[in-house]
C-alpha positions as CSV (number, residue, x, y, z in Angstrom):
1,X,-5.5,-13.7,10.7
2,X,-3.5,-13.2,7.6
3,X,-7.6,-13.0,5.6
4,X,-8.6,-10.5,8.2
5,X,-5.9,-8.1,8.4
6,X,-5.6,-8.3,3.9
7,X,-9.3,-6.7,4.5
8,X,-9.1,-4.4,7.0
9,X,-5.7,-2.8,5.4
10,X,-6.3,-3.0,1.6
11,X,-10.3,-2.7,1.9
12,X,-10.3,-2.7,-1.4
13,X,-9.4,-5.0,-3.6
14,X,-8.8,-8.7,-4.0
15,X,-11.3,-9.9,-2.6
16,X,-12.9,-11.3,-6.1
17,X,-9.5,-12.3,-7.0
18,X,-7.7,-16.4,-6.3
19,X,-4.8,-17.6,-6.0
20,X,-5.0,-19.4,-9.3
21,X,-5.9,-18.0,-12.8
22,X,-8.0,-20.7,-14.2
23,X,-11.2,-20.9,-11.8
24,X,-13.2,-17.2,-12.1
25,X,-16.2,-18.0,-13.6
26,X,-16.3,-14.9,-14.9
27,X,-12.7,-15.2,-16.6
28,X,-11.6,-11.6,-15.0
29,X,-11.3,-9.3,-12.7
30,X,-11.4,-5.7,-12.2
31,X,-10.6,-3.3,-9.9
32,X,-8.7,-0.3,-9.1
33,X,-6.4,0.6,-6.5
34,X,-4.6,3.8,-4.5
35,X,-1.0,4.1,-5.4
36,X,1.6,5.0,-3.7
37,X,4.0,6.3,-6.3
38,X,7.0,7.7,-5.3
39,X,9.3,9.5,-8.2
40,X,12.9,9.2,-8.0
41,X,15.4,12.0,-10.4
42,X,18.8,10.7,-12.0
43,X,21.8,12.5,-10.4
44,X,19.3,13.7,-7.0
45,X,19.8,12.6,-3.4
46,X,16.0,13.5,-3.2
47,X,13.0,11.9,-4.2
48,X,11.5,14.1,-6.4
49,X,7.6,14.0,-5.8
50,X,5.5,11.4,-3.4
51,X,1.6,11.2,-4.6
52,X,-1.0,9.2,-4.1
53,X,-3.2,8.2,-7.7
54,X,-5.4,5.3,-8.8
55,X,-4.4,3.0,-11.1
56,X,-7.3,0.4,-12.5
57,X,-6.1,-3.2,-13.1
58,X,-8.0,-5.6,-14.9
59,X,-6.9,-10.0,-14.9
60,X,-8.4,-12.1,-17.5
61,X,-8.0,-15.7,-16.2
62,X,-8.1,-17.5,-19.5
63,X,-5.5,-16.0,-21.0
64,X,-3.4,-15.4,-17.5
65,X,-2.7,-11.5,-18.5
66,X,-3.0,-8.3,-16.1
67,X,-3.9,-4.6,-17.7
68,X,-2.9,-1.8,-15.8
69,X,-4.4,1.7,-16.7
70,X,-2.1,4.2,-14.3
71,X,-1.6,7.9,-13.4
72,X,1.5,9.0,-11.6
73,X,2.4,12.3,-10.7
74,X,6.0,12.6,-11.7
75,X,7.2,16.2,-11.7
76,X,5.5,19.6,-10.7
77,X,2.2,20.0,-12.3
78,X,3.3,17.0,-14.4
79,X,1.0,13.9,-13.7
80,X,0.4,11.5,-16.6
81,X,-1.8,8.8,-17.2
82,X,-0.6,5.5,-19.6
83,X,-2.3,2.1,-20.2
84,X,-0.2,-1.3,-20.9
85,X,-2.4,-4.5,-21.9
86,X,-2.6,-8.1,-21.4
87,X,1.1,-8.4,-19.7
88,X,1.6,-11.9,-19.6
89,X,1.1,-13.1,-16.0
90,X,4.0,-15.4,-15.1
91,X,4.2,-17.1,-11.6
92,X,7.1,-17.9,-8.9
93,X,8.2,-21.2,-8.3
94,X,5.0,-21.8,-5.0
95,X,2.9,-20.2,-7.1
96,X,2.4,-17.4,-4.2
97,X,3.2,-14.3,-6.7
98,X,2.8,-13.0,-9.9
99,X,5.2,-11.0,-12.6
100,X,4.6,-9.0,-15.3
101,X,6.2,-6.6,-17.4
102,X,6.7,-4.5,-20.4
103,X,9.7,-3.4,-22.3
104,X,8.0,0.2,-23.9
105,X,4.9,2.0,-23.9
106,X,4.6,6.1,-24.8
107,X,2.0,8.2,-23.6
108,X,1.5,11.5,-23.8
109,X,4.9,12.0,-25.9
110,X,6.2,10.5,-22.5
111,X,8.7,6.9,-23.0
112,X,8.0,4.5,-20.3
113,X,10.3,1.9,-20.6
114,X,11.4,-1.3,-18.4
115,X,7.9,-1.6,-16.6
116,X,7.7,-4.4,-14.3
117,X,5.5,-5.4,-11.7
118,X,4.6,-8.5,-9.4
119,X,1.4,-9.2,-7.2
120,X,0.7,-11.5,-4.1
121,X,-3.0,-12.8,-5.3
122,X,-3.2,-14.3,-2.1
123,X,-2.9,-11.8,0.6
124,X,-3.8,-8.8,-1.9
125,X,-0.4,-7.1,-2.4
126,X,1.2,-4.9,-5.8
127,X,4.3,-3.3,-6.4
128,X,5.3,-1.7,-9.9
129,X,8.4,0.0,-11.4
130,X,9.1,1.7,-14.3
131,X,11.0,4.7,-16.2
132,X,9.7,7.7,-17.1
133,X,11.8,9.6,-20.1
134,X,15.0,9.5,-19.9
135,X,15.8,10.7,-15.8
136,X,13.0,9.1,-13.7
137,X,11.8,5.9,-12.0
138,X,8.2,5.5,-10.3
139,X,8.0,3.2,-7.7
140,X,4.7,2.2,-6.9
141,X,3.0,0.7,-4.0
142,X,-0.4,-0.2,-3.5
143,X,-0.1,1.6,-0.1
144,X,2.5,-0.2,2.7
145,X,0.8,-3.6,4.0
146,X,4.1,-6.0,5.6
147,X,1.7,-9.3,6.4
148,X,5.3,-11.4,6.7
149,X,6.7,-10.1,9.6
150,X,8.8,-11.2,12.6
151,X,9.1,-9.1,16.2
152,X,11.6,-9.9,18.6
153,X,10.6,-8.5,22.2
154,X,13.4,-7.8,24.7
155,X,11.8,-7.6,28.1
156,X,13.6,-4.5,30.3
157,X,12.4,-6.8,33.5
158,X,16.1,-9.3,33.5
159,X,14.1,-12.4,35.2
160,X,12.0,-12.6,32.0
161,X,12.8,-14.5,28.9
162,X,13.1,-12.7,25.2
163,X,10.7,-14.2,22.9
164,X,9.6,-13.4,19.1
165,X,6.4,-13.3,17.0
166,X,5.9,-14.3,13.6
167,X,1.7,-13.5,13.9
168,X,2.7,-9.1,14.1
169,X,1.7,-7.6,11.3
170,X,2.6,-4.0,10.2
171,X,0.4,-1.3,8.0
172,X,1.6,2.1,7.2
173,X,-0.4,4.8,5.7
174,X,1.1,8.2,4.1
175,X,-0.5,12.2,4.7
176,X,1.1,13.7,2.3
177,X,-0.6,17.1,3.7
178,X,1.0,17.0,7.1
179,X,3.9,14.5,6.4
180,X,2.7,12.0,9.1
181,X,2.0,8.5,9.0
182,X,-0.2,6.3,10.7
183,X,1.2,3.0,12.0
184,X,-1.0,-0.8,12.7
185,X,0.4,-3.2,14.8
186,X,-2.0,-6.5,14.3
187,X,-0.7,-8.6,17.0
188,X,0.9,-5.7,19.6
189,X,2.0,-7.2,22.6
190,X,0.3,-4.8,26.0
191,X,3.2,-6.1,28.0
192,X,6.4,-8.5,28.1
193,X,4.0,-11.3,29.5
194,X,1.7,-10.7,26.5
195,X,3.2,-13.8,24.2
196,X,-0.5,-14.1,22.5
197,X,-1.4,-11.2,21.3
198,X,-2.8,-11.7,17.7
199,X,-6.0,-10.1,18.4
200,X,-4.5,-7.1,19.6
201,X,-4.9,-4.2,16.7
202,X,-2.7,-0.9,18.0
203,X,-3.0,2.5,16.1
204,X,-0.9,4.7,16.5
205,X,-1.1,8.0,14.2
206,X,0.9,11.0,13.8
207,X,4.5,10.0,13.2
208,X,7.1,11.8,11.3
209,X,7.5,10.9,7.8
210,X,10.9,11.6,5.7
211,X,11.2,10.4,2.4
212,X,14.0,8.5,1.2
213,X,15.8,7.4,-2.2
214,X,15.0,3.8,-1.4
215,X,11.7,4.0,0.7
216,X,10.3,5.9,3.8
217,X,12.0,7.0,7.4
218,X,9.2,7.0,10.2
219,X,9.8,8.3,13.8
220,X,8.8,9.5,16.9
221,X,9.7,10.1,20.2
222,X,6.5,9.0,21.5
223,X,3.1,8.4,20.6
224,X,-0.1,6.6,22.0
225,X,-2.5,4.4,20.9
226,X,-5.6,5.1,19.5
227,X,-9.1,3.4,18.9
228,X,-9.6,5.0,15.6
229,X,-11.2,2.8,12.9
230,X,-9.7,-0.8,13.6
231,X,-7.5,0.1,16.3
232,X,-8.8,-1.8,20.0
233,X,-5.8,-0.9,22.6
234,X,-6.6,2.1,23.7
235,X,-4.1,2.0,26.5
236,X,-0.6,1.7,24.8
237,X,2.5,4.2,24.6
238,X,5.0,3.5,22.4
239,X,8.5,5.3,22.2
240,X,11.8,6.1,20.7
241,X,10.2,4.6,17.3
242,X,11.6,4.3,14.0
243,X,10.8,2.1,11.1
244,X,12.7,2.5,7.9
245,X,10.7,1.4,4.9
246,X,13.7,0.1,2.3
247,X,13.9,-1.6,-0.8
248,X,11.8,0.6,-2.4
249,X,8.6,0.1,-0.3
250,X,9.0,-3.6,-0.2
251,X,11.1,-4.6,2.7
252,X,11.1,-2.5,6.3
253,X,13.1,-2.7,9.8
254,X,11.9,-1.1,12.9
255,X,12.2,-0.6,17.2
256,X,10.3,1.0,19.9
257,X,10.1,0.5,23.2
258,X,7.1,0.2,25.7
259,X,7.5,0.5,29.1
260,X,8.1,-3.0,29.6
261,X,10.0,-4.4,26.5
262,X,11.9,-3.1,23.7
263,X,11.1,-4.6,20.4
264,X,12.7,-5.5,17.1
265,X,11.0,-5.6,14.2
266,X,11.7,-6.6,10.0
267,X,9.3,-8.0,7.3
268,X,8.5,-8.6,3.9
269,X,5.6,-7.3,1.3
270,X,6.1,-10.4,-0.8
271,X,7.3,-13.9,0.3
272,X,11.3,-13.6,0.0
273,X,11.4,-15.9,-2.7
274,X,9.7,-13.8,-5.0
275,X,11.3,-10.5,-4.6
């Protein structure tokens, strides 16, 4: 499920890419993704700008290195574009992620300094940071997949058992126009008897969408399914909801309730030993 849902939420993007750096036959890789980069100001309880811009990545497999070409919008009317390359890739102990990272680069008359970033090869998941001058950090997220996730559903019926699922998995995507999100549940449980649900894709669009100093606050008080795009529950209401995105887009936490269960939700972008 994990190969499905990588494709349906980035539908981008790894798919020419391994797990290991030594068996492209064409020794690289290129490709370019949507960024989520969120700006955060020295001294402000707010985050400064959210924007979405591409940033084009490029692996070469025989000398395990990564060059990122990025824009990020980092002020009003202020968006600048850098390049950093052949970061040396270096991998976690599993070999399930990747790091990189750069001490300096300037651009524009513009010091970015203490660039670092890691990437999942296997499931197809990116997060970058880095300082901007002297008062701003750019967190950057190629858009909010969670494939490591855990639900815990509390039926509201007493003569039925609690049980959890580690097969949910949890998209959200950003409109910055209308500050909404839309939210995918891969493996959404229709009821409290629903223990195999893995097939089950619930879309749910529309939520609120706060931004915070450390990630994302989505909520709302209740909001039904749709079949748009992926989604195939068409029947599903879902309320009191709120997922906080933390850890800088890399960690979340969530509830909602359904009319028969109330469910508890956490999981991770990367595999938690490589955050």
């Amino acid at each position: 499920m994990k190969k499905i849902f990588s494709m349906l939420l980035m539908g981008m993007m790894l798919m020419g890419m391994t797990s290991c750096l030594d068996n492209n036959e064409n020794n690289e890789t290129n490709f370019t993704l949507s960024m989520y980069n969120r700006t955060v100001t020295m001294g402000s309880e707010d985050v400064s700008e959210f924007n979405v811009n591409n940033a084009a990545f490029k692996i070469n497999y025989t000398n395990s290195t990564i060059s990122v070409n990025a824009m990020a919008t980092v002020g009003k009317d202020n968006t600048i574009q850098f390049k950093i390359d052949d970061m040396q890739l270096t991998a976690d102990q599993g070999m399930q992620a990747y790091r990189f990272s750069c001490p300096a680069a300037t651009t524009q008359g513009v010091e970015i300094t203490n660039f670092r970033g890691i990437i999942d090869l296997q499931v197809g998941v990116l997060y970058m940071t880095y300082n901007v001058g002297a008062d701003k950090t750019v967190h950057a997220t190629a858009a909010l997949p969670f494939l490591r996730c855990k639900t815990n559903i509390d039926p509201t019926d007493e003569t039925k058992q609690d049980f959890s699922s580690e097969k949910t998995q949890y998209d959200f995507r950003i409109n910055k126009s209308n500050m909404t999100a839309t939210v995918t549940i891969v493996g959404f449980a229709k009821d409290a008897d629903q223990k195999e649900a893995s097939e089950n894709i619930a879309v749910f669009e529309g939520l609120n969408v706060k931004f915070t100093r450390s990630g994302y606050k989505i909520t709302a008080p209740m909001v039904k399914s749709t079949t748009t795009g992926v989604g195939n529950v068409s029947d599903a209401t879902i309320k009191d909801v709120e997922f906080n995105i933390i850890d800088q887009g890399i960690r979340f936490n969530g509830k909602y309730e359904t009319n028969t269960y109330e469910a508890e939700t956490a999981g991770t972008m990367f595999n938690e030993k490589t955050v």
